[in-house]
C-alpha positions in Angstrom: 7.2 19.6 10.8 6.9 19.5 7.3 8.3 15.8 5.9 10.4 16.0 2.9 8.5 16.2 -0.5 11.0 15.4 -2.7 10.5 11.8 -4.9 13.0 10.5 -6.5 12.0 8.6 -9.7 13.6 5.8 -11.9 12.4 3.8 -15.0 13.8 0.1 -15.0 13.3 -2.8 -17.2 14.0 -6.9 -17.1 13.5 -9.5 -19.4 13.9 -12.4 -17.0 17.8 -12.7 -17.8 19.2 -9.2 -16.4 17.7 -5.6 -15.2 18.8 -2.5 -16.4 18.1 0.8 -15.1 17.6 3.4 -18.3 17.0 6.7 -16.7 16.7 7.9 -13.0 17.4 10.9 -10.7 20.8 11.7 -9.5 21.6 9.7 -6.0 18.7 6.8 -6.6 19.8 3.5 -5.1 19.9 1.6 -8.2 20.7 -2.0 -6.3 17.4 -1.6 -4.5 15.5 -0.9 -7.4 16.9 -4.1 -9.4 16.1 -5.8 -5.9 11.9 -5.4 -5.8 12.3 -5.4 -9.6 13.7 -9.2 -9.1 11.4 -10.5 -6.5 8.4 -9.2 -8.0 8.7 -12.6 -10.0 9.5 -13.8 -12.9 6.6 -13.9 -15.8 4.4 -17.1 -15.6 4.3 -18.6 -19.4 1.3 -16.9 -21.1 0.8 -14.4 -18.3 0.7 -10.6 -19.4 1.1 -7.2 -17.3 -1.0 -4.4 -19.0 -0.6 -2.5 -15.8 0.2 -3.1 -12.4 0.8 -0.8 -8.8 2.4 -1.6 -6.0 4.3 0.0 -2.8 6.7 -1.6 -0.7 9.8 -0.4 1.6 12.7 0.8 0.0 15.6 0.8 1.9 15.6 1.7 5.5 13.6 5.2 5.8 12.1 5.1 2.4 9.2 3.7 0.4 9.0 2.8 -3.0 5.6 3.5 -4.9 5.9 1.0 -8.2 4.0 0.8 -11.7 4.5 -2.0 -13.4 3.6 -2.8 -17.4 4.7 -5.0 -20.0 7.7 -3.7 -22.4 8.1 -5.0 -26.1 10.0 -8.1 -26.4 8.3 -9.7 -24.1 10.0 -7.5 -21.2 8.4 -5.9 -17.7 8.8 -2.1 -17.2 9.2 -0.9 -14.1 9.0 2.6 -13.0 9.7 3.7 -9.3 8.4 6.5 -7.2 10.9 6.9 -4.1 9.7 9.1 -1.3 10.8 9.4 2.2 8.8 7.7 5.0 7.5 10.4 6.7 5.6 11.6 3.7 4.4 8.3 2.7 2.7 8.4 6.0 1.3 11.7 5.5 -0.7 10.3 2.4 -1.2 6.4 2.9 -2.5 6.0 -0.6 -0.1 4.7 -3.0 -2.6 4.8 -6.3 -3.5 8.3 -5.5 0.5 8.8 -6.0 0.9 6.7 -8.9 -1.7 8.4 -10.7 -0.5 12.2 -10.1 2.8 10.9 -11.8 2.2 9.0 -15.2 5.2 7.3 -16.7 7.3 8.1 -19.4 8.6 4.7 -20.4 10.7 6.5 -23.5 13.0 8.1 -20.6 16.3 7.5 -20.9 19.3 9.0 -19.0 19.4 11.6 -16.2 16.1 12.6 -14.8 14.6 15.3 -12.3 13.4 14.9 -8.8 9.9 15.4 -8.3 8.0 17.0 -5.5 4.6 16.6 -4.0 3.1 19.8 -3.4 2.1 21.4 -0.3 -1.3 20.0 0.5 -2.9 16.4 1.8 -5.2 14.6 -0.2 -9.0 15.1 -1.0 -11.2 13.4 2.2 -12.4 10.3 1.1 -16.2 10.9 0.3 -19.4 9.1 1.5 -20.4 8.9 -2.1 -16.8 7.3 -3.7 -17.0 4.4 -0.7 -20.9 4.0 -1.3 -19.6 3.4 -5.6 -16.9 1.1 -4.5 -19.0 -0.8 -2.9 -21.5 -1.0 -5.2 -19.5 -1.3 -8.1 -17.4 -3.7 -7.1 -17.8 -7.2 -5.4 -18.9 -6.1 -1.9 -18.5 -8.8 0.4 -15.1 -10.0 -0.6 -14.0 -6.5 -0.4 -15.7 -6.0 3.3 -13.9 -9.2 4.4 -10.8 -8.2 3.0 -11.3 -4.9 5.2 -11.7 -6.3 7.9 -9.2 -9.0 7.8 -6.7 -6.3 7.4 -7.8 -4.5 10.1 -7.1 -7.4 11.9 -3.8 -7.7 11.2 -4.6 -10.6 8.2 -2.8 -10.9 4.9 -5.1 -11.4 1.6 -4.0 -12.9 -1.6 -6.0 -13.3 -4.6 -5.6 -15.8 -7.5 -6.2 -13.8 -10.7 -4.5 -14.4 -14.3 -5.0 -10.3 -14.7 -4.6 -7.0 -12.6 -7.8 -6.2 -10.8 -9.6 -3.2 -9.7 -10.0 -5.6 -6.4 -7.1 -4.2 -4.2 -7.5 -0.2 -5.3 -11.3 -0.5 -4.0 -10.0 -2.6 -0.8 -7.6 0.6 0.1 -10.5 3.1 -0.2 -12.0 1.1 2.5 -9.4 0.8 5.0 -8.7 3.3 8.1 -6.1 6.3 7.3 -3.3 4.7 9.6 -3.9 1.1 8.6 -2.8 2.3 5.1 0.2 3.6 6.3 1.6 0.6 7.4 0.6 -2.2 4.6 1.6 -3.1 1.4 -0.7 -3.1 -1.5 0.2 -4.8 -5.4 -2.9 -4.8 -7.7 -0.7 -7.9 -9.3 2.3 -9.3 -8.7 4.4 -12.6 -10.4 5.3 -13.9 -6.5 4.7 -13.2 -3.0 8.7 -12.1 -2.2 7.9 -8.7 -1.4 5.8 -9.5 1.8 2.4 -7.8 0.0 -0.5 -7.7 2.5 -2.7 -7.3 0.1 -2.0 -8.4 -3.9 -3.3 -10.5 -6.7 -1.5 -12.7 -8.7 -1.0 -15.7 -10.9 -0.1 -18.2 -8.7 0.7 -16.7 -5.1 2.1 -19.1 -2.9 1.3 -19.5 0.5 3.6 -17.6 1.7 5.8 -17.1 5.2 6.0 -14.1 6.9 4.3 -14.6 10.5 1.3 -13.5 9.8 -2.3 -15.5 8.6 -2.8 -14.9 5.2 -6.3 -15.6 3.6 -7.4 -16.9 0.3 -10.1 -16.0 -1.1 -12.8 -18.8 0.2 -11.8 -18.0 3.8 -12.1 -14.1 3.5 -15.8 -15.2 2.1 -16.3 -16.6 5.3 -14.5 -14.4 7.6 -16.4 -13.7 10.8 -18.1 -10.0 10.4 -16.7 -7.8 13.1 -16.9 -4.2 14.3 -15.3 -1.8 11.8 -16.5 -3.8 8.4 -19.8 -3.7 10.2 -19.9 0.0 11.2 -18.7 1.0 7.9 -21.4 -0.5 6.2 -23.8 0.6 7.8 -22.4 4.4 7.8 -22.2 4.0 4.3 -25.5 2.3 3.5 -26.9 5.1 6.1 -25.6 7.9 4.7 -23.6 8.9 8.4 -20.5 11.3 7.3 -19.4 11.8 10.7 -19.4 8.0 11.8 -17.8 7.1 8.3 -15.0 10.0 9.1 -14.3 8.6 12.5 -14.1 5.4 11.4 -11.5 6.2 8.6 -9.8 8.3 11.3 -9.4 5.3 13.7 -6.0 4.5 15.1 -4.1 1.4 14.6 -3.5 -1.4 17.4 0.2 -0.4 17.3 -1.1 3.3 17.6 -3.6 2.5 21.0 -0.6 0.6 22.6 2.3 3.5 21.9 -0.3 5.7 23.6 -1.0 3.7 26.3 3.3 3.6 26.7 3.6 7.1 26.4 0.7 7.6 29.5 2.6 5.2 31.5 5.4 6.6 30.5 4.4 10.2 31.7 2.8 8.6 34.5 6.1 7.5 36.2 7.7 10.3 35.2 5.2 12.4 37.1 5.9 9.8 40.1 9.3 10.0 40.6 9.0 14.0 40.0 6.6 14.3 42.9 8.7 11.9 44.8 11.7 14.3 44.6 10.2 17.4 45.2 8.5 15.9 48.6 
């Protein structure tokens, strides 16, 4: 079934005192969007935004794909990418999103829906993984992977937006993507970010361990950041494609429900019949 490819799209600014929403598509849910624009955070003194992305729920069967960037007068832009769900899930990669869409911060007043088109995106390729790697700081970002993976939060202190958390989601698995929450920077934690960089990003509560930078350093190696390294550093396509194909926790235990699940069913049908 094809998901719905429509994207609704809003352009919102704040200077700290009050938010105001200057142009967006007809039906957007303006409370929401001055809602993440709010906890995002307010600016630390001396602390600029040249350009941030993030994604994070919107509402209860939509997701919100955010770029963020300093406004003159001293105020933060924000403009919003809405999309349902079930699409979001069909591409997992929020950047890849943000960067088919630039921004027009002049908008103002009533603006069209958008619409992705009919087609996935472009396989992640041996070669871009091998340059992330390479071209960034490797073991942080294969601890970060893996801590992820895991079902870890990681939160780096940073006075700028990094490259960091863009190159951490070209390493994760296809359905791990899916289901987290990137932000390249962010003012506060208050948006529940598995993965962001930020100013000062307080140790947050949200039932999960989350991992500074020292400890994801020393996070104990483990079987996907291992096996991804060395498909990548081997030059295996098929082991790297497996690997990026790999399901989720949640996804082994749904399956296993659903077997049992057929399973009994099965039981009680042959228990009938004889």
């Amino acid at each position: 079934m094809t998901p719905d490819l429509r994207i609704q799209q809003a352009v919102v600014t704040t200077d700290g005192r009050k938010v105001q929403v200057a142009a967006q598509t007809g039906g957007f849910d303006t409370p929401e969007a001055e809602r993440i624009a709010v906890l995002f955070g307010p600016r630390p003194d001396g602390v600029a935004c040249p350009g941030a992305v993030f994604a994070c729920p919107f509402g209860a069967s939509h997701v919100a794909v955010v770029q963020v960037k300093d406004r003159p007068g001293g105020a933060l832009g924000f403009r919003f990418l809405v999309l349902a769900r079930d699409l979001y899930r069909h591409l997992g990669d929020p950047f890849a999103i943000a960067d088919r869409y630039p921004p027009d911060w002049g908008a103002v007043g009533t603006l069209a829906d958008l619409a992705w088109p009919h087609e996935v995106l472009p396989e992640r390729t041996l070669e871009q993984l091998d340059a992330v790697l390479k071209g960034g700081d490797g073991p942080l970002l294969l601890g970060s992977t893996q801590a992820l993976v895991d079902g870890n939060r990681v939160l780096l202190t940073r006075d700028a937006p990094a490259p960091f958390v863009r190159d951490l989601w070209q390493l994760l698995p296809d359905r791990t993507r899916c289901d987290l929450w990137p932000a390249t920077f962010a003012f506060s934690d208050e948006l529940g970010f598995h993965a962001a960089v930020g100013p000062t990003l307080p140790t947050p509560r949200h039932g999960v361990q989350v991992l500074v930078e020292e400890a994801i350093r020393d996070y104990p190696q483990s079987s996907y950041e291992l096996n991804l390294q060395l498909a990548i550093e081997s030059g295996d396509r098929a082991t790297l494609r497996r690997l990026l194909a790999r399901r989720t926790a949640d996804d082994t235990i749904r399956l296993g429900l659903y077997v049992l699940g057929f399973a009994l069913l099965v039981a009680v049908v042959l228990r009938v019949a004889f």
